[in-house]
N, C-alpha and C positions, 0 to 999 in steps of 0.2 A: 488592477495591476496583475501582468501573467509572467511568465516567466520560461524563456525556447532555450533547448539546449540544442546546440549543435555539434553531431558527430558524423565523422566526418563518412566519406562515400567508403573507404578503406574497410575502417570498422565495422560499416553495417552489412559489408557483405562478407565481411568474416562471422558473423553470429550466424551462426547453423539453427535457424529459424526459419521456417516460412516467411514471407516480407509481410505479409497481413498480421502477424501476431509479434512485430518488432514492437512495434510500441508498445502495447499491449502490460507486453513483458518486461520491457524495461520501466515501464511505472510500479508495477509490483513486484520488483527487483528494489527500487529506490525505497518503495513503500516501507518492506520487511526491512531494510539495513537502517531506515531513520526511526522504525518503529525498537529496532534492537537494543539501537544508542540511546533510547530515549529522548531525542528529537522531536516526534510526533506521537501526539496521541495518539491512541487506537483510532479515535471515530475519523481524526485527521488521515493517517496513514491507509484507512479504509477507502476514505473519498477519493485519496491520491492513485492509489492501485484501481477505483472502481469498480468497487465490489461491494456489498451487502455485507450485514456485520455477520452474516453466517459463514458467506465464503472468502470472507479473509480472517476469521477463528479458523477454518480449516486450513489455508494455506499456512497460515501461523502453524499448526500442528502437525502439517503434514513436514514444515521443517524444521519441527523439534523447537518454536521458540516459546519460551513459556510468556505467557499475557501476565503483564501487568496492569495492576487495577490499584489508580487513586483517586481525591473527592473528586480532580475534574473527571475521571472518567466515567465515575458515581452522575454527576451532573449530568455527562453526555448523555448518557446510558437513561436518567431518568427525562430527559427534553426528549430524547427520541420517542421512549415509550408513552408519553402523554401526545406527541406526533400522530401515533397509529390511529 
């Protein structure tokens, strides 16, 4: 099951972005605001933005949002690290 959002032609040429990094951007635009509200895990909100757990800890940081950490993200964090 996936899930397309459509917006519309209007909007997308109103974002003052290059058109190669619309989407891009607007996944780790969604990512950081479901990771805020608590929505999404980290390792969830990572996949969503598609980014590695290093460079979405620094988008995290770079906008000021503090990471939280509970058992699932203890879980995540150790399924990954037995992954490597």
């Amino acid at each position: 099951m996936g899930l397309q959002l459509s917006i519309s032609d209007s909007i997308l040429q109103a974002i003052r972005l290059p058109e190669q990094r619309i989407e891009q951007e607007l996944l780790q635009e969604l990512a950081i605001a479901l990771y805020t509200q608590n929505v999404l895990s980290f390792g969830k909100a990572r996949e969503l933005a598609q980014l590695d757990k290093f460079e979405f800890g620094q988008l995290l940081a770079q906008r000021g949002v503090v990471r939280h950490y509970d058992s699932e993200e203890l879980d995540d964090d150790l399924t990954y690290a037995r992954s490597e």
